[in-house]
VEXKE-43490 format. One line per 2 residues: number of its first residue (from 1); their letters; for each residue z, x, y of N, C-alpha, C. Coordinates in Angstrom, 1 decimal. Each point is the difference from the previous one (the first is absolute). Layout:
N
NUM	A	Z,X,Y,Z,X,Y,Z,X,Y ~ ...
//
This chain:
228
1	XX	-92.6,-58.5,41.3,1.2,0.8,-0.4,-0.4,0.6,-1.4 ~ 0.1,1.4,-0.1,-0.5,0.8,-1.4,1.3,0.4,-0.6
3	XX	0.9,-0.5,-0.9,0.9,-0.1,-0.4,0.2,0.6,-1.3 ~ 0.8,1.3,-0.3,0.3,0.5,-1.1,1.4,0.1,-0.4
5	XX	-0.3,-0.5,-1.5,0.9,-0.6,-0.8,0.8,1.7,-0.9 ~ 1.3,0.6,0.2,0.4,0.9,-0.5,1.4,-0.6,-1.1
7	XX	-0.5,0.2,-1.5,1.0,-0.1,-1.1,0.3,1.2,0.0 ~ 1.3,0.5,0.3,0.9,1.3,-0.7,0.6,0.0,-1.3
9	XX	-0.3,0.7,-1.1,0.3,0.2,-0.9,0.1,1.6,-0.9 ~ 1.4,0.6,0.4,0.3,1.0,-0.7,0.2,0.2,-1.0
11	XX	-0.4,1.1,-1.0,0.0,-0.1,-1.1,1.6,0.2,-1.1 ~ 0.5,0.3,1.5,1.5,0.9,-0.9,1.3,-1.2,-0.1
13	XX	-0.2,-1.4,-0.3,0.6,-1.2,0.4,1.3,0.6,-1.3 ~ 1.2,0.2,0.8,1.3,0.3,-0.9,0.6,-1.5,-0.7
15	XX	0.4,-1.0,0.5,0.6,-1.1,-0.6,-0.7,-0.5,-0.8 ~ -1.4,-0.1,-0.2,-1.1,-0.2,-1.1,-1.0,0.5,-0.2
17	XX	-0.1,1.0,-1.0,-1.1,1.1,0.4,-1.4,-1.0,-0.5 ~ -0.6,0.5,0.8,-1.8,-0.9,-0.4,0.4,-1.0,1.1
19	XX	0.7,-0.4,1.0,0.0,-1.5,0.1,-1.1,-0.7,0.5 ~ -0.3,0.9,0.5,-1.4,-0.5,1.2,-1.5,-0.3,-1.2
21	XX	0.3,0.8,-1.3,-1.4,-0.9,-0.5,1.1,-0.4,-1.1 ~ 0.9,-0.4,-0.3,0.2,-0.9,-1.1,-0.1,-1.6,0.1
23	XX	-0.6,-0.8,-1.2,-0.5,-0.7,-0.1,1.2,-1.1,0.6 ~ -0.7,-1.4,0.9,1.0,-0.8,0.5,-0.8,-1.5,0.1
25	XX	0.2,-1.0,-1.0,-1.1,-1.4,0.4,-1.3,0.6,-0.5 ~ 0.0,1.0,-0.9,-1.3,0.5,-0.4,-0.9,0.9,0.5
27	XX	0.4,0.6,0.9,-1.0,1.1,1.2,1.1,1.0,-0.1 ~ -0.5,1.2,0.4,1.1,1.1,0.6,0.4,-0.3,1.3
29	XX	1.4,0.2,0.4,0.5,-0.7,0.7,-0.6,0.4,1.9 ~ -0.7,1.5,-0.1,-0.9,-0.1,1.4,-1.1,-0.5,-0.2
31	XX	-0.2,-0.6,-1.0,-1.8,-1.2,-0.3,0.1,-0.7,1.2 ~ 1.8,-1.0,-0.1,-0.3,-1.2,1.0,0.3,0.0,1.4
33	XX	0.3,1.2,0.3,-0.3,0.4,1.4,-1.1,0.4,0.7 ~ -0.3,0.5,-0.8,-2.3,0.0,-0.1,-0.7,-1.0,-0.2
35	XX	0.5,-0.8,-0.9,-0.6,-0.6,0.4,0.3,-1.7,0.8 ~ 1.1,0.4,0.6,0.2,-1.5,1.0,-0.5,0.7,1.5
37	XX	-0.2,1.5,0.2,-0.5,0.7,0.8,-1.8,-0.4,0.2 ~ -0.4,0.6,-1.1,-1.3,-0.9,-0.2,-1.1,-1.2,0.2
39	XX	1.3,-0.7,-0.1,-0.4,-1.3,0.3,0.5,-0.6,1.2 ~ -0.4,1.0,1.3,0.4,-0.3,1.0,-1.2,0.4,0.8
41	XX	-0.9,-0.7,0.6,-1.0,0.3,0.9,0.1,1.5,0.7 ~ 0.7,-0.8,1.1,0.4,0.7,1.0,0.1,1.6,-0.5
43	XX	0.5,0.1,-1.1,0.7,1.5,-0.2,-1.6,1.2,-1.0 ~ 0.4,1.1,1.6,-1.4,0.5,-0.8,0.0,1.2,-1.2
45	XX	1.1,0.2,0.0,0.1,1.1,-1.1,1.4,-0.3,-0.6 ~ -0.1,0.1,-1.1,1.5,-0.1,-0.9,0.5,1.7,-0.7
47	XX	0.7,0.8,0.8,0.0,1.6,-0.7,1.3,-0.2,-0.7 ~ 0.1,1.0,-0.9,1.4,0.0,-0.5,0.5,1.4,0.0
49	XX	0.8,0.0,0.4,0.5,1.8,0.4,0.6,0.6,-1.2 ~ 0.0,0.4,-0.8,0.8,1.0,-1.3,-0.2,0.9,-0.3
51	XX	0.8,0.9,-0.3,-0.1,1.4,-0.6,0.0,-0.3,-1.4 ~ -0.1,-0.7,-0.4,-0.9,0.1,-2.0,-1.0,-0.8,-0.2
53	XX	-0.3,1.0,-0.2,-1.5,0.0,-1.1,0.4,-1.3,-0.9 ~ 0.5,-0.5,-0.7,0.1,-1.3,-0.5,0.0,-1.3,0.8
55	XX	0.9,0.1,0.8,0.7,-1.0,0.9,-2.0,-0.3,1.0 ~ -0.6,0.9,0.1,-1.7,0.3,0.9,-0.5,-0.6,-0.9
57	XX	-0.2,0.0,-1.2,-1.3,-0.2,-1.0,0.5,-1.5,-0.9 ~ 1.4,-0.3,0.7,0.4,-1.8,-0.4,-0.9,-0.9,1.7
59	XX	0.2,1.1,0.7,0.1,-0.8,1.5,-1.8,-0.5,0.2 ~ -0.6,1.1,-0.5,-1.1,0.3,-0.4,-0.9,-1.3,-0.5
61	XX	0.7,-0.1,-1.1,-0.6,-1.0,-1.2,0.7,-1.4,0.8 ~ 0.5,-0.1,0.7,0.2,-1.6,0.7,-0.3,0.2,1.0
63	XX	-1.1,1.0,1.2,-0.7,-0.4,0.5,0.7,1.0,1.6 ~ 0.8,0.3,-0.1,0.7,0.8,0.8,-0.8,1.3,0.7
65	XX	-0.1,0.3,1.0,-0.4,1.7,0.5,1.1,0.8,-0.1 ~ -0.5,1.1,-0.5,1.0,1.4,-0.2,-0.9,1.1,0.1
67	XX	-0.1,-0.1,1.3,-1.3,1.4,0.2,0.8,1.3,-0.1 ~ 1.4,-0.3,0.4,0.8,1.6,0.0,1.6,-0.4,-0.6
69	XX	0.3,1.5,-0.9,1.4,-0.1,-0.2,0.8,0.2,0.9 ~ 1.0,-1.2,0.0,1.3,0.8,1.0,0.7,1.5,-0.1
71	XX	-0.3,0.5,0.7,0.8,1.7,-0.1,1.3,-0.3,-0.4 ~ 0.2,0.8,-0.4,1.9,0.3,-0.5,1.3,-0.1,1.0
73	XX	-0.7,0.3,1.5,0.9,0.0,0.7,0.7,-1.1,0.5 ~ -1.0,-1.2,-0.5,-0.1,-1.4,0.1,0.4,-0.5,-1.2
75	XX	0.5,0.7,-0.9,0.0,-1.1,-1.6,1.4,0.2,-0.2 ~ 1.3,0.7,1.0,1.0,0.5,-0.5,0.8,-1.5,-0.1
77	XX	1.4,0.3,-0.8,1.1,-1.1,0.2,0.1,-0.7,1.5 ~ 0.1,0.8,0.9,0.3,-0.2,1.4,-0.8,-0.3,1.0
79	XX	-1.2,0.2,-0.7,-1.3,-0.5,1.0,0.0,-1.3,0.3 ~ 0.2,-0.4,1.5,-0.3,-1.1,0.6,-1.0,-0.6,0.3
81	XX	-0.3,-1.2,-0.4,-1.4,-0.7,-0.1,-1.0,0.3,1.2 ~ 0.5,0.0,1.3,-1.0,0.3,1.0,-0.6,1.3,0.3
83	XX	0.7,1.0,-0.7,-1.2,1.2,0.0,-1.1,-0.2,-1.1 ~ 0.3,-1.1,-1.4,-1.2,-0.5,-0.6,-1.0,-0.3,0.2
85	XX	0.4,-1.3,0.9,-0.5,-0.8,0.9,-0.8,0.8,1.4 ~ 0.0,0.8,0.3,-0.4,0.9,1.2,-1.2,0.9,-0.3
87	XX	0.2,0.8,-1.6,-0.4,0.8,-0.7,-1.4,-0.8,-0.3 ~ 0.1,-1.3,-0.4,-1.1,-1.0,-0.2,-0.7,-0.1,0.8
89	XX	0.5,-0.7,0.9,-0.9,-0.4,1.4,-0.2,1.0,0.9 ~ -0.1,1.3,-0.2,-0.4,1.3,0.4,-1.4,0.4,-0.7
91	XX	0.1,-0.1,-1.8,-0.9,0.2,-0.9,-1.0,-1.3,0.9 ~ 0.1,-1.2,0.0,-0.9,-0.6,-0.2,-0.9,0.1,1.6
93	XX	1.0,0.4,0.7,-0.2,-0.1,1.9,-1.4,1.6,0.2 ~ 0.3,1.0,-1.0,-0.4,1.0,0.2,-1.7,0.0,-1.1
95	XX	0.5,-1.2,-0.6,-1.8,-0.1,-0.8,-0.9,-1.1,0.7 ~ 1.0,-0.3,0.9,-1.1,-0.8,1.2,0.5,-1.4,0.1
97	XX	1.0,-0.5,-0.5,-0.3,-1.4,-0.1,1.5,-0.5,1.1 ~ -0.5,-1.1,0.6,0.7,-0.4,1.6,0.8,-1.1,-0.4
99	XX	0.8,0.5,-0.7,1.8,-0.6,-0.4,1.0,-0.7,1.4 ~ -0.5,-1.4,0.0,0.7,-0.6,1.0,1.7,-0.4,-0.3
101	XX	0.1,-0.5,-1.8,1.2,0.0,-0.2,0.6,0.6,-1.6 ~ 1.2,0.4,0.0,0.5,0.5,-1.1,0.5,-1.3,-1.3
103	XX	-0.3,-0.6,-1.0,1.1,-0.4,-0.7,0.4,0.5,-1.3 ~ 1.7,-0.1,0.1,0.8,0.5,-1.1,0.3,-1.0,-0.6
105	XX	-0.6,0.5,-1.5,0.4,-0.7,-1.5,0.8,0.8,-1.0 ~ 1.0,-0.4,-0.3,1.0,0.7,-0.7,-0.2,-0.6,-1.0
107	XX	-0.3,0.7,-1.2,-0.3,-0.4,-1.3,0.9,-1.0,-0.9 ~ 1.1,0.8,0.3,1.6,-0.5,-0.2,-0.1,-1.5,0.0
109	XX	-0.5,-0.6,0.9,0.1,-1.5,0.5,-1.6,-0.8,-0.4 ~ -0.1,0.1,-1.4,-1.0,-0.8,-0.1,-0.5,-1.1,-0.1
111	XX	1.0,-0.8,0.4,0.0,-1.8,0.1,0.3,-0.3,1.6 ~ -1.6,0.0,0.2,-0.7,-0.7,1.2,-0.7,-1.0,-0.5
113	XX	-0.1,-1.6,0.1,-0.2,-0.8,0.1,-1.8,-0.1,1.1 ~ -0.8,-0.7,-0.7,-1.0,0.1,0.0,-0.4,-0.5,1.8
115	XX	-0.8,0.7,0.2,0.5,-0.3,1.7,0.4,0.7,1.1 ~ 1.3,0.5,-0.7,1.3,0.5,1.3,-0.1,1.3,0.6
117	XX	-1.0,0.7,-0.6,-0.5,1.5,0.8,-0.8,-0.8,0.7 ~ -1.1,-1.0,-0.3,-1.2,-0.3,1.0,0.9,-0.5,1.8
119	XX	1.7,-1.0,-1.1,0.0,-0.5,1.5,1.1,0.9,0.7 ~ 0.4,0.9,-0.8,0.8,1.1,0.7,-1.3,0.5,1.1
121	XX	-0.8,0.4,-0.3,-1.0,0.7,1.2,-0.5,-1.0,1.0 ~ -0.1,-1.4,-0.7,0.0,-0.8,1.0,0.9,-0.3,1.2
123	XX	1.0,0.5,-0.4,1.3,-0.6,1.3,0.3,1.6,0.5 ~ -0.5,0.9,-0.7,0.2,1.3,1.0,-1.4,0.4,0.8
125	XX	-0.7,-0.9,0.1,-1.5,-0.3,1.0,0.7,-1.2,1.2 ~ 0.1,-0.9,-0.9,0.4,-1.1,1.2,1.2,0.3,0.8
127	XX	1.0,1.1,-0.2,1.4,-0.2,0.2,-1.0,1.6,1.7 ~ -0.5,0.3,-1.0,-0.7,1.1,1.3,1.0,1.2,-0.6
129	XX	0.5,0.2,-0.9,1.1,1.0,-0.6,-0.3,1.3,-0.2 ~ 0.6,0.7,0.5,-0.1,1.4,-0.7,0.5,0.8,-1.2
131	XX	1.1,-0.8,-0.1,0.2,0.2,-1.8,0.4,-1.5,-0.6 ~ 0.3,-0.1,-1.5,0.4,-0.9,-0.3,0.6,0.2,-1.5
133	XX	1.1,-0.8,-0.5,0.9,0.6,-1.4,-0.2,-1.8,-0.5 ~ 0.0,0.2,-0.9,-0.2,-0.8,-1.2,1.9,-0.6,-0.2
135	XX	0.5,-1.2,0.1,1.6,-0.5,0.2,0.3,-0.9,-0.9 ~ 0.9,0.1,-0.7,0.7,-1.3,-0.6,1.4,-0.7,0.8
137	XX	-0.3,-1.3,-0.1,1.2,-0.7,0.8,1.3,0.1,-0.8 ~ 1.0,0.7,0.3,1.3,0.1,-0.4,1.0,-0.9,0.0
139	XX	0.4,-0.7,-1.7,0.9,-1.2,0.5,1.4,0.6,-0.1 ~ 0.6,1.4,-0.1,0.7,0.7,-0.9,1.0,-0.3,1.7
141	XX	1.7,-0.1,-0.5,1.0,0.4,1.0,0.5,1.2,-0.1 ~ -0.1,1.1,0.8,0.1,1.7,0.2,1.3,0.0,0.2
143	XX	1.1,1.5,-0.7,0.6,0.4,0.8,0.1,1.4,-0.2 ~ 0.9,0.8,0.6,0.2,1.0,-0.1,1.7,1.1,0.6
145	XX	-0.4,1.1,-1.1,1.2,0.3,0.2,1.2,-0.1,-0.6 ~ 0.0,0.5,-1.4,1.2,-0.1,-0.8,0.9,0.0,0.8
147	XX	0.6,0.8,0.2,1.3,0.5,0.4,0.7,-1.0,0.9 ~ -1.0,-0.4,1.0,0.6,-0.9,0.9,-1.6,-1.4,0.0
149	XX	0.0,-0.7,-0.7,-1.1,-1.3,-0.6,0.1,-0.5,2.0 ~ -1.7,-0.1,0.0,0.1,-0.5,1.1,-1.1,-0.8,-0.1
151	XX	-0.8,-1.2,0.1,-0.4,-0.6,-0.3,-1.6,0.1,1.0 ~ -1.1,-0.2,-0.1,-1.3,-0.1,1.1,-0.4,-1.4,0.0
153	XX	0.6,-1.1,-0.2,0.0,-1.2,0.4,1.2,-0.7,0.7 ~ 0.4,-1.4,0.5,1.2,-0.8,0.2,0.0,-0.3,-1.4
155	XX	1.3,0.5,-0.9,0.2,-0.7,-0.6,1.1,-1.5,-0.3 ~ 0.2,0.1,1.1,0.8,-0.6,-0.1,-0.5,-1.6,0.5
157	XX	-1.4,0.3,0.6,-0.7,-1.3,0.4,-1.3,0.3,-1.1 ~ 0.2,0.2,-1.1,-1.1,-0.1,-1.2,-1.7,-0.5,0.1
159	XX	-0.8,0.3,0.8,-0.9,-0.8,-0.1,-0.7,-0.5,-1.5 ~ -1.2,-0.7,0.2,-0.6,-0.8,-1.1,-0.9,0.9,0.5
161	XX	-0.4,0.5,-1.4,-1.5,0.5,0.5,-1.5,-0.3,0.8 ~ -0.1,-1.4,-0.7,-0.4,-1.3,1.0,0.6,0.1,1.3
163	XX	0.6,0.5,0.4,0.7,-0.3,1.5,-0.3,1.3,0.8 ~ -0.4,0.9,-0.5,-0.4,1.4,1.1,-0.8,-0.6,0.4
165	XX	0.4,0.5,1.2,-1.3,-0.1,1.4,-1.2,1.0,-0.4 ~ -1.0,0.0,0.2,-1.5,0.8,-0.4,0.6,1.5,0.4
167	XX	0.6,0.1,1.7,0.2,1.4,-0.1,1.3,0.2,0.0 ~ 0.4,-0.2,-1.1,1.7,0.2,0.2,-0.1,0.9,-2.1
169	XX	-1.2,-0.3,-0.1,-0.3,0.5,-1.7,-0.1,1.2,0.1 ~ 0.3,0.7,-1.5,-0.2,1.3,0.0,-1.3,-0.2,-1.2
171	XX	-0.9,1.3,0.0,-1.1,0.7,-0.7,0.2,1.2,-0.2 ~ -0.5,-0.2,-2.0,0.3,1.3,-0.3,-1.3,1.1,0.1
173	XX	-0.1,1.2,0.2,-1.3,0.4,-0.2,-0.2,0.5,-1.5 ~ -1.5,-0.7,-1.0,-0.1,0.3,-0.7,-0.7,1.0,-0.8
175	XX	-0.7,0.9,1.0,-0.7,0.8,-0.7,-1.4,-0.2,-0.3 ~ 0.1,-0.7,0.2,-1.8,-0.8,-0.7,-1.2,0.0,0.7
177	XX	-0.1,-0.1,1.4,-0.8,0.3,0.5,-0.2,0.4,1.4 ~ -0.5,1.0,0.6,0.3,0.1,1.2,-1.1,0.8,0.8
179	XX	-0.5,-0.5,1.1,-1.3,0.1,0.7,0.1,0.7,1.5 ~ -0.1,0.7,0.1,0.0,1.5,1.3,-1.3,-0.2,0.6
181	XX	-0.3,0.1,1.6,-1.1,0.1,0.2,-0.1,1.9,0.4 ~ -1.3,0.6,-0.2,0.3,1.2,-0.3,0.0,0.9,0.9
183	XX	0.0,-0.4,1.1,0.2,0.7,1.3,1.5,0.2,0.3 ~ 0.5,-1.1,-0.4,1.8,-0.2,0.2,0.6,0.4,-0.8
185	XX	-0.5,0.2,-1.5,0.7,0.7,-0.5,-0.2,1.6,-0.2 ~ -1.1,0.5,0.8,-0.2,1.3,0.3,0.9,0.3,0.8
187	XX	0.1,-1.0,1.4,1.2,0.8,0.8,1.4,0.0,0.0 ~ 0.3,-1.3,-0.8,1.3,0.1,-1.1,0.1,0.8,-1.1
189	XX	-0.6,0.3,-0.7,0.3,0.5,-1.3,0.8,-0.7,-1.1 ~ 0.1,-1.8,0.0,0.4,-0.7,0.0,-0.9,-1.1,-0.6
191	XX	0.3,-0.6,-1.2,-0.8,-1.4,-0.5,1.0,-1.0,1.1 ~ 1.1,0.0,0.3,0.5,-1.1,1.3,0.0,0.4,1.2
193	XX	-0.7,-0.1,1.3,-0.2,-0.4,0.9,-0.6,-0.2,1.3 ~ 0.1,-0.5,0.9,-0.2,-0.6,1.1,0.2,-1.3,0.0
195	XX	-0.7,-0.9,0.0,-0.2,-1.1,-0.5,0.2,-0.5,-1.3 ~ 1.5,-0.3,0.0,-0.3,-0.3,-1.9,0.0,-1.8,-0.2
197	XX	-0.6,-0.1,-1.0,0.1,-1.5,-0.5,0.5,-0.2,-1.2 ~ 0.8,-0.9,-0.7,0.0,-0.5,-1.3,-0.4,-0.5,-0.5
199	XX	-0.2,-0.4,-1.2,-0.9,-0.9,-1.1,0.7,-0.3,-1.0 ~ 0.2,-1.1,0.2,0.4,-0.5,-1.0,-0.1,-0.4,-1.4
201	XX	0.6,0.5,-1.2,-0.7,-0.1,-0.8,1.0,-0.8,-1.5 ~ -0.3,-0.6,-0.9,0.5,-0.5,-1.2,1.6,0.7,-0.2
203	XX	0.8,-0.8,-0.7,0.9,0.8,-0.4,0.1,0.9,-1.3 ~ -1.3,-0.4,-0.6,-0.6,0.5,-1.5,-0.3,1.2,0.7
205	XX	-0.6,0.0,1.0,-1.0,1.2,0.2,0.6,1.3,0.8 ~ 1.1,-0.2,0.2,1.3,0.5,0.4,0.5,1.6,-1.0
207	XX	-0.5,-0.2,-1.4,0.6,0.9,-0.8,-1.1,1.4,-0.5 ~ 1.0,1.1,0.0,-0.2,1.1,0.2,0.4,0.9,-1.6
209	XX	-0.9,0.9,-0.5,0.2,0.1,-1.3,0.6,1.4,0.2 ~ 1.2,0.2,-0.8,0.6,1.6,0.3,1.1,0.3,-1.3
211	XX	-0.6,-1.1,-1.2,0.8,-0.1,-1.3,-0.6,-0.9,-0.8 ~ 0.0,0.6,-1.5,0.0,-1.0,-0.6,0.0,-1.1,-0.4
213	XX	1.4,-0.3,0.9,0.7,-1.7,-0.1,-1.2,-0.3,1.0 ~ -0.2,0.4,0.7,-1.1,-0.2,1.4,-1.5,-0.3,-0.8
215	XX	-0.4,0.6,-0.5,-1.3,-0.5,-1.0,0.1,-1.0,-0.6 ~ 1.0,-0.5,-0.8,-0.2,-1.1,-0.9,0.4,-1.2,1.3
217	XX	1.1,0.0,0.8,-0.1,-0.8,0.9,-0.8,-0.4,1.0 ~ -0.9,0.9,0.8,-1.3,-0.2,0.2,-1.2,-0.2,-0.8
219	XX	-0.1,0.3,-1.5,-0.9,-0.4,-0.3,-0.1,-1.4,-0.6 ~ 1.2,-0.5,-0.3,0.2,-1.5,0.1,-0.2,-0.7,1.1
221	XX	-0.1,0.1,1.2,0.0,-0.5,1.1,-1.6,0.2,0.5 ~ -0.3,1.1,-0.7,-1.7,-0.1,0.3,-1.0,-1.0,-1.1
223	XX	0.8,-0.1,-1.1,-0.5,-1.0,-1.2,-0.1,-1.1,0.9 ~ 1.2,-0.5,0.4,0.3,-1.4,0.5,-0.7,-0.4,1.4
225	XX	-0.5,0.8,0.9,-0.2,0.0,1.5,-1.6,0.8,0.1 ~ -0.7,0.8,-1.1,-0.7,0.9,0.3,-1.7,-0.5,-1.0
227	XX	1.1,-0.7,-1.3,-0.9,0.5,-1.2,-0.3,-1.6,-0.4 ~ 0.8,-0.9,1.0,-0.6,-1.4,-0.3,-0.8,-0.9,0.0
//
């Protein structure tokens, strides 16, 4: 399996400008997507897709490929990840090299626990999968609907969280990691599906940076879980 590893990282980040190389646990924060990508056998190329010249020459210096910039048509507000991701594995498909599977690393989510990409691809081999999303177990009770509160559990028979049945649980998707095989998501257009699997992963590793408050709170949680 020849497996390429795609970080997206646009340069035009509104809620924190710079966010993708500002410093986080001591690295810029697409360092440790590169490098927990890196340190994965299996995965043969680690590219990072950006339209800046800055955001290329951080990716660069921790070991990342950036053979091409992302065009503009691709770097707007509204551009959705899998024409990124398509635009990639096109570049790489058309310089010769035989891409059996896609994986997406969102920069954003840089507390992966040492491991959990190795066994994420492990269980999307064993499971025979065609795609697979990176989940955290949800202890949270949902509802919805101001107007008229309606509830997505019994509440009135409360469980113990200890007491859900295995499939009676919900999973949240977190963003963090997710593995396409590239045939299937050529004829999807689609990082999910055919065959999808889950993976389960930490509840640390769950968190998604899109603020401020989001940096200092993941970067404590990377001190304590990453840097110990």
């Amino acid at each position: 399996m020849s497996i390429l590893a795609i970080i997206p990282a646009r340069g035009g980040s509104k809620g924190v400008p710079g966010k993708n190389i500002r410093n986080i646990a001591g690295l810029p924060l697409i360092a440790w997507s590169i490098r927990q990508a890196k340190d994965v056998a299996a995965i043969g190329h680690v590219v990072v897709s950006t339209d800046s010249e800055e955001i290329a020459a951080v990716a660069r210096e921790h070991g990342a490929e950036v053979p091409f910039l992302r065009p503009a048509r691709l770097a707007e507000d509204t551009t959705p990840t899998e024409p990124v991701m398509r635009h990639a594995l096109d570049w790489y498909t058309e310089q010769g090299s035989d891409i059996s599977a896609v994986v997406l690393l969102q920069p954003t989510s840089p507390l992966r626990l040492p491991g959990s990409l190795a066994a994420a691809l492990g269980r999307f081999e064993s499971e025979g999968a065609d795609s697979l999303l990176g989940v955290c177990e949800n202890h949270h009770f949902f509802w919805r609907n101001l107007a008229a509160p309606e509830a997505l559990y019994d509440y009135k028979n409360r469980p113990r969280r200890q007491d859900i049945a295995a499939d009676a649980r919900w999973y949240r998707e977190n963003g963090s990691i997710y593995v396409t095989r590239a045939a299937a998501f050529r004829a999807a257009n689609n990082r999910l599906c055919g065959r999808i699997a889950m993976h389960t992963m930490n509840e640390e590793e769950g968190w998604e940076i899109d603020s401020l408050a989001d940096f200092l709170v993941v970067e404590a949680l990377m001190r304590e879980f990453l840097l110990k």
